[in-house]
N, C-alpha and C positions, 0 to 999 in steps of 0.2 A: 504494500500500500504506500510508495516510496513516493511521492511528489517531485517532478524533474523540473527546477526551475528554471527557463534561460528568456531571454529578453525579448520583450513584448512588441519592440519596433528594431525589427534588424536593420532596417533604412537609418534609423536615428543612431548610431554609436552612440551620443554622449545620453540616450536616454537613459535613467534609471528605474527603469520597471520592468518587474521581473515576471512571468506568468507560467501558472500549470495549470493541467486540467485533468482529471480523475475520470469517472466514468459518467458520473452525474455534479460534479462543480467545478468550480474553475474559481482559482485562488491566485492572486495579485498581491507582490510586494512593491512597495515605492519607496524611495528615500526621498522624505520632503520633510523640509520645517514648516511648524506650526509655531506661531504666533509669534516670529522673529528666533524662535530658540533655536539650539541646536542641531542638525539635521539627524532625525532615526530614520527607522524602516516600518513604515504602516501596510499593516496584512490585512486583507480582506478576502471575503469571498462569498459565494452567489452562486444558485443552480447556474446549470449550464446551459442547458437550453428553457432558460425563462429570462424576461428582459425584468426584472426588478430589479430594483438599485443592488448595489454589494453592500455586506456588512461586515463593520471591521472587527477584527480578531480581538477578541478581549488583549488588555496589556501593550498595545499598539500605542505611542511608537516603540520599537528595541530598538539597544542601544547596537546593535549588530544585527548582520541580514540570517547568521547561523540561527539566530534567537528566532528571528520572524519568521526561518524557515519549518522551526522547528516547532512553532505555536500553531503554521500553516498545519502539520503533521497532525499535531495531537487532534486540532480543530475535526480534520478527514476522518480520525479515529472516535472521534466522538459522533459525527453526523453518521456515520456506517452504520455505529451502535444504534441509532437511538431513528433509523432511518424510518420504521412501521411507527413512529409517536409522533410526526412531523404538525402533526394536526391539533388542537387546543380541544380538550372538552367543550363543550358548549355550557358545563357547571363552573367553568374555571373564576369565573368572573374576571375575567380579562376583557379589559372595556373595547372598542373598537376600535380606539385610538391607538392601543395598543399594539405593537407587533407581534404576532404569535409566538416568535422564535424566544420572547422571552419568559414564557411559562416553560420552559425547558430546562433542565441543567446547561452552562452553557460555560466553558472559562472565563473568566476573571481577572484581572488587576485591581487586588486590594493596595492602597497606599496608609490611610487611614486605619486601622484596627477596628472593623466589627464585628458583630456577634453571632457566632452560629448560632443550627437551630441546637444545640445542647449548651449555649449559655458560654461558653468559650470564647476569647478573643482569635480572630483569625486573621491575615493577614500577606499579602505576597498572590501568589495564583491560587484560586481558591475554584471550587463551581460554586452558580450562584444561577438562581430564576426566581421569577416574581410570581405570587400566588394570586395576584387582581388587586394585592391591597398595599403588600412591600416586598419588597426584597428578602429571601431565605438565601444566607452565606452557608457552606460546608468546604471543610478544611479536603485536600487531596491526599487520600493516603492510595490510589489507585489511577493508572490511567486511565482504567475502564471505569466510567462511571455509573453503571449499572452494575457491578460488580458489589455483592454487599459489601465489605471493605471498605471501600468509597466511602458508604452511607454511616460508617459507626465514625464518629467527628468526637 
């Protein structure tokens, strides 16, 4: 499940955007500053044959493209798993405004310390999905995130 990344505008040399594509999405790195800082690597990614916008990798920007490639990874590994759940209950309350993909387990960039669902401070790459009301953080003791493992925080 190796994602091959090589550059999205052969025509451009000095571009910096990197692209792969899996069997069903298709994953973009960039190296761009935001808001005059520093330049990282922002990871995204979006079905592959659907025109909806892309959504960025949790933890975006890295400070390195190994980082982004390797968030790209876990990212595929996580959508694989969780590919039969794409869909939101209709109980979820998850309001319309809402994006579906965030009732999900999904990774993370915690900076801040908050609180798991066992009362725990968590912190660094965490999973995290929103119940309709807030946020529910869980620490990673697993890649697989359907793995019970995962779930004991």
């Amino acid at each position: 499940m190796a994602l091959n990344f090589s550059r999205a505008a052969a025509a451009l040399s000095s571009s910096q955007i990197w692209r792969a594509d899996s069997d069903e999405y298709t994953f973009s790195i960039s190296r761009e500053s935001r808001n005059g800082s520093e330049p990282g690597f922002v990871a995204s990614w979006r079905f592959l044959h659907d025109e909806t916008p892309a959504i960025t990798v949790g933890g975006s920007p890295f400070a390195t493209f190994a980082e982004a490639e390797e968030a790209c990874e876990l990212m595929l590994m996580h959508l694989s798993i969780t590919q039969g759940d794409m869909t939101m209950p209709t109980d979820a309350g998850v309001t319309s405004g809402t994006p579906g993909w965030t009732g999900l387990w999904h990774l993370w960039w915690v900076a801040v310390p908050r609180r798991s669902m066992t009362g725990r401070l968590v912190r660094g790459h965490v999973w995290r999905r929103h119940d309709g009301r807030k946020w529910t953080y869980m620490k990673i003791r697993s890649a697989y995130p359907n793995s019970l493992d995962g779930f004991a925080s």
